[in-house]
Structures are given as C-alpha cells and as structure tokens.
C-alpha positions as a Markdown table, in Angstrom:
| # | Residue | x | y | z |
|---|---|---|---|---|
| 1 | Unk | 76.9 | 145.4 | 12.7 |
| 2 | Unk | 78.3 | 147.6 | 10.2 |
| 3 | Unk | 75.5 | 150.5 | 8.8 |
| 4 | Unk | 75.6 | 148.4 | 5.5 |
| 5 | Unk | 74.8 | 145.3 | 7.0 |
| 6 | Unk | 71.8 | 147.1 | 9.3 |
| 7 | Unk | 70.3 | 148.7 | 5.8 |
| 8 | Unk | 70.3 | 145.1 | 4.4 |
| 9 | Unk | 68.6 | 143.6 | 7.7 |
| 10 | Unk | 66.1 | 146.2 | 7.3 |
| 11 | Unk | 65.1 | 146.0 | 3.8 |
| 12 | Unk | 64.7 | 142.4 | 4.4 |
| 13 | Unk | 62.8 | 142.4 | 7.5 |
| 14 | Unk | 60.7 | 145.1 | 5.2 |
| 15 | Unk | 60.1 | 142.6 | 2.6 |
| 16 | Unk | 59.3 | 139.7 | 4.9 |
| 17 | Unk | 56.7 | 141.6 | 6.3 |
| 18 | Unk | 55.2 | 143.2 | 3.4 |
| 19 | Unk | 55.0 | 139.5 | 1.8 |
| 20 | Unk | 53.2 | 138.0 | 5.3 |
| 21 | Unk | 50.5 | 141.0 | 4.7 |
| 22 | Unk | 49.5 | 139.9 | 1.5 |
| 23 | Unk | 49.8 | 136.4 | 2.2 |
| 24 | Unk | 47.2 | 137.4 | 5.0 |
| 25 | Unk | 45.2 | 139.3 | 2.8 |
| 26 | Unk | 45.0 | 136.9 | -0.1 |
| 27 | Unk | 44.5 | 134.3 | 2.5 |
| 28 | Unk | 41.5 | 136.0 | 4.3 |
| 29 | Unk | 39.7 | 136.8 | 1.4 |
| 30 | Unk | 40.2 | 132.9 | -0.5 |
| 31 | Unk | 38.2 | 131.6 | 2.7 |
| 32 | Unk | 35.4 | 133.0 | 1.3 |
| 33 | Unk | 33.4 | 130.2 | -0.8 |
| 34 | Unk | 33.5 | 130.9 | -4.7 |
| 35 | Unk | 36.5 | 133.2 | -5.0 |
| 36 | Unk | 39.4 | 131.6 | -6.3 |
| 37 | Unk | 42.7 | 133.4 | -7.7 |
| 38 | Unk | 42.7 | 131.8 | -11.2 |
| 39 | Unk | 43.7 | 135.0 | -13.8 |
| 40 | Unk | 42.6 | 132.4 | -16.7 |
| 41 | Unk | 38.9 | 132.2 | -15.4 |
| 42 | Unk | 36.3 | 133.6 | -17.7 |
| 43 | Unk | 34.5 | 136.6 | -16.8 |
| 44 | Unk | 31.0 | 135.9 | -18.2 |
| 45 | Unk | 29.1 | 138.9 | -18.3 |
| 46 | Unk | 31.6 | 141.0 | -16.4 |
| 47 | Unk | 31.6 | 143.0 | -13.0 |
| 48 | Unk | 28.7 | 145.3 | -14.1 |
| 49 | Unk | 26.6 | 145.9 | -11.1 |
| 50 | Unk | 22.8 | 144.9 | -11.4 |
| 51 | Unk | 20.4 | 146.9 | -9.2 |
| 52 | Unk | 16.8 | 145.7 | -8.5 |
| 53 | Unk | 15.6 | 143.1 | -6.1 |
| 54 | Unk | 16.8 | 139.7 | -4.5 |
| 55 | Unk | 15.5 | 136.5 | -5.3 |
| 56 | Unk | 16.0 | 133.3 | -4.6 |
| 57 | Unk | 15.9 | 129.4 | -6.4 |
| 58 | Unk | 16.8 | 125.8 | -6.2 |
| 59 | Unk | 19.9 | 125.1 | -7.8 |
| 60 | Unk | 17.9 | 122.8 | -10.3 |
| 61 | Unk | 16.0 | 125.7 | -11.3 |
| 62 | Unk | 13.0 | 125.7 | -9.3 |
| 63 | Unk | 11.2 | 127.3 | -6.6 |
| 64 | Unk | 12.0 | 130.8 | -7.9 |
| 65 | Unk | 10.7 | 133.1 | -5.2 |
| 66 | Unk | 11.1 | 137.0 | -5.0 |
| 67 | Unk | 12.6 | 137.9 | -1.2 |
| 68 | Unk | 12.5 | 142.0 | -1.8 |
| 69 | Unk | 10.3 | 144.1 | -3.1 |
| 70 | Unk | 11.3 | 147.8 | -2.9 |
| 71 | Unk | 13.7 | 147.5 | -5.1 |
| 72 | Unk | 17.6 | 149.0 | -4.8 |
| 73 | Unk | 19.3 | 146.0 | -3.5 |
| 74 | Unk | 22.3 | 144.4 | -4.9 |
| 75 | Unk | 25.4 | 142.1 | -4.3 |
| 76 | Unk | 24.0 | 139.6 | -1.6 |
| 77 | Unk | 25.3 | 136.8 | 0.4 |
| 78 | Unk | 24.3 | 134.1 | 2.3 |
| 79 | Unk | 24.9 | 134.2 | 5.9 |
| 80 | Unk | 26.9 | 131.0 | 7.3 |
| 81 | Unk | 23.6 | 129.3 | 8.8 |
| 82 | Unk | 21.6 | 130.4 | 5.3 |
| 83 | Unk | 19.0 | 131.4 | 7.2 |
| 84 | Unk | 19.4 | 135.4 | 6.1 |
| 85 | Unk | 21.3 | 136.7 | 2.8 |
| 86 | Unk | 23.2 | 140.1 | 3.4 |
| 87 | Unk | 23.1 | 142.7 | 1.0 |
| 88 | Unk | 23.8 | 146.7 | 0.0 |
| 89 | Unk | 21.1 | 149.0 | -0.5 |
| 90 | Unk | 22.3 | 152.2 | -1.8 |
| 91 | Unk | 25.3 | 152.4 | 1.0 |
| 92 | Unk | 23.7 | 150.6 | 3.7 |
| 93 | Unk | 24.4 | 147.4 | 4.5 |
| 94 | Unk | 20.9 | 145.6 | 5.4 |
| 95 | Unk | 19.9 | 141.4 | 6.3 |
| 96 | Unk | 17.6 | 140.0 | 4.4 |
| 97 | Unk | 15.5 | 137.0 | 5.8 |
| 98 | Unk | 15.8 | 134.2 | 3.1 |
| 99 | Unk | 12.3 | 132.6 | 4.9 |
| 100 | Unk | 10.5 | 135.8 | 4.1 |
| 101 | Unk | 9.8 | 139.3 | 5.8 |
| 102 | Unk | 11.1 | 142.7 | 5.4 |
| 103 | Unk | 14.9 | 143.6 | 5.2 |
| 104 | Unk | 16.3 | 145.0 | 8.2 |
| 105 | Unk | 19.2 | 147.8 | 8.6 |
| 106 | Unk | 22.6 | 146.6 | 10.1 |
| 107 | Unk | 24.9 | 149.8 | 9.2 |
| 108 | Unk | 25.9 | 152.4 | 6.9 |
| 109 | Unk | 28.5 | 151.3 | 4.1 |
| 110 | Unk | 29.6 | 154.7 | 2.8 |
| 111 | Unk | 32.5 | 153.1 | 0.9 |
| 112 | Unk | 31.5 | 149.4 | -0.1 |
| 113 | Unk | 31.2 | 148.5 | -3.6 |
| 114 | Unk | 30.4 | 144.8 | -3.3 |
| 115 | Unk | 30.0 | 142.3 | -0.6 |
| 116 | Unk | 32.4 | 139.4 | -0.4 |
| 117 | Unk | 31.1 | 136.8 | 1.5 |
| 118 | Unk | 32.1 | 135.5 | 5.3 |
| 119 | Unk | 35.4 | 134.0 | 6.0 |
| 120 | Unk | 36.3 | 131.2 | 9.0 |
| 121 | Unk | 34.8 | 133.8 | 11.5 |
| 122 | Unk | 30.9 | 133.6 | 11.5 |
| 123 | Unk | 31.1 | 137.6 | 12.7 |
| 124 | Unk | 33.7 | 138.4 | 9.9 |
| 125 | Unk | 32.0 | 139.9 | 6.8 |
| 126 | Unk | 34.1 | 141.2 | 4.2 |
| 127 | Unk | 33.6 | 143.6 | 2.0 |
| 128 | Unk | 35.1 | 145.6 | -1.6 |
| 129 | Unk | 35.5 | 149.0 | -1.3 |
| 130 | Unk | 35.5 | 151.7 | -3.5 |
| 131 | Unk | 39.4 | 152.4 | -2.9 |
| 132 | Unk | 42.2 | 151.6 | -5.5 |
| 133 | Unk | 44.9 | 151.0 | -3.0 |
| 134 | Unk | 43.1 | 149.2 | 0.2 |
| 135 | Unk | 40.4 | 148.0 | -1.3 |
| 136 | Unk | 39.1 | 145.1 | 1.6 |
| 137 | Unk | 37.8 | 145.4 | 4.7 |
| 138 | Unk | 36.1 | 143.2 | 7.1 |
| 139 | Unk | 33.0 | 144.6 | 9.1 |
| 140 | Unk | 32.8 | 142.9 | 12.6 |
| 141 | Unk | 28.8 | 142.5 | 12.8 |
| 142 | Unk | 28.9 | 142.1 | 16.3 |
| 143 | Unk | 30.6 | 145.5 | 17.0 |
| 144 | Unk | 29.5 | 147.1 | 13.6 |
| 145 | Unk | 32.6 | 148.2 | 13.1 |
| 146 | Unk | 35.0 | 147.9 | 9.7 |
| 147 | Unk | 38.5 | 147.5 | 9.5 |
| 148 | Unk | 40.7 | 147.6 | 6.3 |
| 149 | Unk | 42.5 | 144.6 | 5.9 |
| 150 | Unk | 46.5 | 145.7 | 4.9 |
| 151 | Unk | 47.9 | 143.9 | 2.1 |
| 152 | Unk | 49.9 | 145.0 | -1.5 |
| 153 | Unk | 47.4 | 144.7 | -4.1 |
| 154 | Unk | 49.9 | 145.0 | -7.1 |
| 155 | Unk | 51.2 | 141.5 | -7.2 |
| 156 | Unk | 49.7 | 139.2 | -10.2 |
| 157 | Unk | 48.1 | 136.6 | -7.4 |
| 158 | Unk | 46.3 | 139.9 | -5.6 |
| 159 | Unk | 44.7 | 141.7 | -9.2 |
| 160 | Unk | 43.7 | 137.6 | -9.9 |
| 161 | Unk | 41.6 | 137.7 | -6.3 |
| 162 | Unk | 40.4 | 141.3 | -6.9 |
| 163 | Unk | 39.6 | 140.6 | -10.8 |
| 164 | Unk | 37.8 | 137.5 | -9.7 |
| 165 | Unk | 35.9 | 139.7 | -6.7 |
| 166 | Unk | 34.6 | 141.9 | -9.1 |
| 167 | Unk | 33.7 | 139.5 | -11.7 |
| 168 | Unk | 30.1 | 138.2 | -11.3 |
| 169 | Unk | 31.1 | 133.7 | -12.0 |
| 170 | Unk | 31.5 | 132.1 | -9.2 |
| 171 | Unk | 32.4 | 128.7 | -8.7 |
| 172 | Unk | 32.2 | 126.2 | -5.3 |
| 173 | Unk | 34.2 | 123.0 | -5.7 |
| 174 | Unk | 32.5 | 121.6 | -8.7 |
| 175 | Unk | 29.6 | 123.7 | -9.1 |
| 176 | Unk | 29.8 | 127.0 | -10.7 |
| 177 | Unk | 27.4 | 130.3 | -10.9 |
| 178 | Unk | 27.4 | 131.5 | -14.5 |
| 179 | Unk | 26.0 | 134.7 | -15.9 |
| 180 | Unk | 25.4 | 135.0 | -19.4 |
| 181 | Unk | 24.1 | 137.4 | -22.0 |
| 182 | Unk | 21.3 | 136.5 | -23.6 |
| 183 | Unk | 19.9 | 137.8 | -27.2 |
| 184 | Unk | 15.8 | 137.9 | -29.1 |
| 185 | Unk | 14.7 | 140.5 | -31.7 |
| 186 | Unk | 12.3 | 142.5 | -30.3 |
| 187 | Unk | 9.9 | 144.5 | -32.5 |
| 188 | Unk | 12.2 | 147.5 | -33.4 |
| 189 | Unk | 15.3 | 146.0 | -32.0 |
| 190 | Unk | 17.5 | 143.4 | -30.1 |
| 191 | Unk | 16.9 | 142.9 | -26.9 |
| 192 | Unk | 19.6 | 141.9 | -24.6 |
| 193 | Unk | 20.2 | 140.9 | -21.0 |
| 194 | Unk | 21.7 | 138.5 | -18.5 |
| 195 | Unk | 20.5 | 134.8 | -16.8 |
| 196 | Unk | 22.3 | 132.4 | -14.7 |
| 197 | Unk | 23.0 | 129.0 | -15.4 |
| 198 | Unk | 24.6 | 126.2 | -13.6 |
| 199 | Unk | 27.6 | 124.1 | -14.4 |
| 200 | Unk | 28.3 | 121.1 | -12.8 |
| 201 | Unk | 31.9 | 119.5 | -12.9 |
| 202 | Unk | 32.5 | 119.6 | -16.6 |
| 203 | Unk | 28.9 | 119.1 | -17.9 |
| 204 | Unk | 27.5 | 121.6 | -20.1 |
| 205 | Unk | 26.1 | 125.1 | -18.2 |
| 206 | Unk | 22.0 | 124.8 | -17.6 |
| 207 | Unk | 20.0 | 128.1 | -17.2 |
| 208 | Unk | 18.3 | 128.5 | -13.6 |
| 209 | Unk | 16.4 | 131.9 | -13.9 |
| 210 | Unk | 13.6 | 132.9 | -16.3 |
| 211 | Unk | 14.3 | 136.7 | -16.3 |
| 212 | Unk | 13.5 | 137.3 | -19.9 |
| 213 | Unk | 14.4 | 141.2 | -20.9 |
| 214 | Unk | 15.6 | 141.9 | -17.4 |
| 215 | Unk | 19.4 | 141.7 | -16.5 |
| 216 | Unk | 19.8 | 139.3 | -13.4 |
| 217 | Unk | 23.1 | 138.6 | -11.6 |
| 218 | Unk | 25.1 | 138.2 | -9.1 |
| 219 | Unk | 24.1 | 134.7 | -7.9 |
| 220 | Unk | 25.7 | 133.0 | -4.5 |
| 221 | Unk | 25.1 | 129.8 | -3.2 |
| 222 | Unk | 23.8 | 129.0 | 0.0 |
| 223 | Unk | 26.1 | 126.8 | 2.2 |
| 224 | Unk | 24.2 | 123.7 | 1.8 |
| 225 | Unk | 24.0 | 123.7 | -2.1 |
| 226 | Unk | 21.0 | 123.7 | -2.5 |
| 227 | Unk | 19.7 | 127.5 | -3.5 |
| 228 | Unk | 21.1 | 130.1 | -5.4 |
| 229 | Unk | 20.4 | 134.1 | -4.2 |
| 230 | Unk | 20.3 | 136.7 | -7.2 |
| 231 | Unk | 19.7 | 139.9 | -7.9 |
| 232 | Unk | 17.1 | 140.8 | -10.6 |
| 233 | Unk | 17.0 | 144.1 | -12.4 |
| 234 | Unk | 13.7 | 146.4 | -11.9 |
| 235 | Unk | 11.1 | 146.7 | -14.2 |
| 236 | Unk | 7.7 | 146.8 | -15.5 |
C-alpha cells in the first residue's frame, strides 16, 4: 500500500468512526421519551430555567398536588417505574418520592444543567452539562458514577437534539407538554408568566396548571400517561 493510499484509508476509517459516535450519541439520547430531533419544532416559552418546587397533576388537569417544599428544585424526571421523579437542587442530583415524603440525596452534579430523562437502561440517567463541546453524559445510579458520552455536536441533526434538550415542549407520541406565556394587567403593570397546557394529536392545546403570576415549567410525563411533573416558581 502506497503512503497515499494508507492516508486515504485513514481519513476514512476517521470519518467512519466519527459518524458511528454521533450516531450513538444522537441515538442514546432519542431513547429518552419526549425529545425528538425536529429543528422546525416550536420552542414555546424557551429553555429558561424555572427554580422553585415540584409538583405534580393529572394530565386532564386535576389532582394538582405540591411534592417539595423547600424550594430550589428544578428540571425533574420521572423514574422508569414512576414511582419517584429525579431532579437538581442547586448541583446535587436528589429522588423525589412522587407518593410523598422528603427528597433524598443521590450525588453531586457539579456540571449538570438539565436532566434528560432515562434511556433503554433503567440505571442509565442522562444528563446536559454545562459544556459547549461534550455536552451529555450518562450517570450510572447504581455506581454513582458519570461518563460523557462522545459524539460531534456540530452537525444540523445534533444542534436539532440539543436545541430540543434545552427547550422546555415536549412531546410523547401524540401527546405533547406545552409551556406558554401568559398575560393580565395588574394594578401598576402587566403581569407575565408561564402555564402548561396539553395538546392532544392535533386538537387545540388545554391549560393543566393554575399558577397565576408564578412561572411554572418544565413539565414531563410519567410513563403511564397519566400525570404530568412540573416545576413551579417560588413565591409568596
């Protein structure tokens, strides 16, 4: 094999392998129920991070109940038996029982930004970090350990996932999490903030969550369907 031909072999092999790692990546992360890789999605009220406590509701809108009470909590996820939502507080990582009771600590997350959800793997959690160029990892609960997953993140189908990752709509087959400003005059001046609403199939959105004033966001729905888990801002 001429020197020529070995460069060629090797820029190739290069390719091949960079294009499996994102494949992976992209792959691992679309597991995760409600992300999809659509760059024509619409954003809602954007990736804005809303700090305050977890709650939780019936899809239809009822049976609001408040699962957290001192406050600092946000982007949670339902674990795969929906029997505990996982969530950040400040940069640890902390289970949440969705049947009541305190929150618990799992392990520091120095670097995480946002939750993702679980994958195929029960123990896989993955997770957005605060890092431009590897910005997932996957925390093994079991060992509570995290490992960045490898991947090129400047292809068009990897900023889709990511933009879609930090957006706060999700959607799950035909049911999608919307979150949606909301506007009343107050007595001096407007006041604004965020609720959820529900779209099924192609019917039009119905609001879930009574927050009136207070931003709330970041809904997920549990595996059966049935409940949505949200974050609603502090307040008086």
């Amino acid at each position: 094999m001429t020197l020529k031909a070995a460069g060629v072999l090797g820029v190739l092999v290069a390719v091949a392998t960079a294009t499996a790692a994102e494949e992976s990546w992209i792959t691992k992360v679309l597991r995760v129920a409600g992300i999809t890789a659509s760059p024509a999605r619409l954003r809602g009220a954007g990736s804005d991070a809303v700090i305050g406590n977890i709650w939780i509701i019936g899809v239809d809108g009822a049976d609001a109940r408040q699962l957290t009470s001192d406050g600092r909590y946000q982007s949670p996820v339902f674990a795969p038996d929906d029997q505990s939502l996982y969530a950040l507080r400040d940069d640890v990582l902390v289970r949440v029982p969705t049947g009541g009771g305190a929150s618990s600590h799992v392990m520091g997350l120095p670097k995480a930004a946002k939750l993702i959800g679980f994958g195929r793997d029960v123990d896989e959690l993955l997770v957005l970090l605060d890092d431009a160029s590897q910005p997932i990892a996957e925390i093994s609960l079991a060992a509570k350990a995290t490992k960045v997953v490898p991947g090129d993140v400047r292809t068009d189908s990897a900023v889709a996932v990511l933009d879609d990752i930090r957006g706060q709509d999700r959607t799950y087959g035909e049911t999608s999490l919307l979150v949606r400003p909301q506007r009343r005059r107050g007595s001096n001046e407007a006041i604004e903030w965020t609720e959820i609403f529900v779209q099924r199939d192609h019917d039009a959105p119905h609001q879930i969550t009574s927050c009136d004033g207070r931003n709330c966001g970041q809904p997920v729905l549990s595996s059966t369907g049935r409940r949505v888990a949200y974050v609603r801002e502090e307040g008086p």
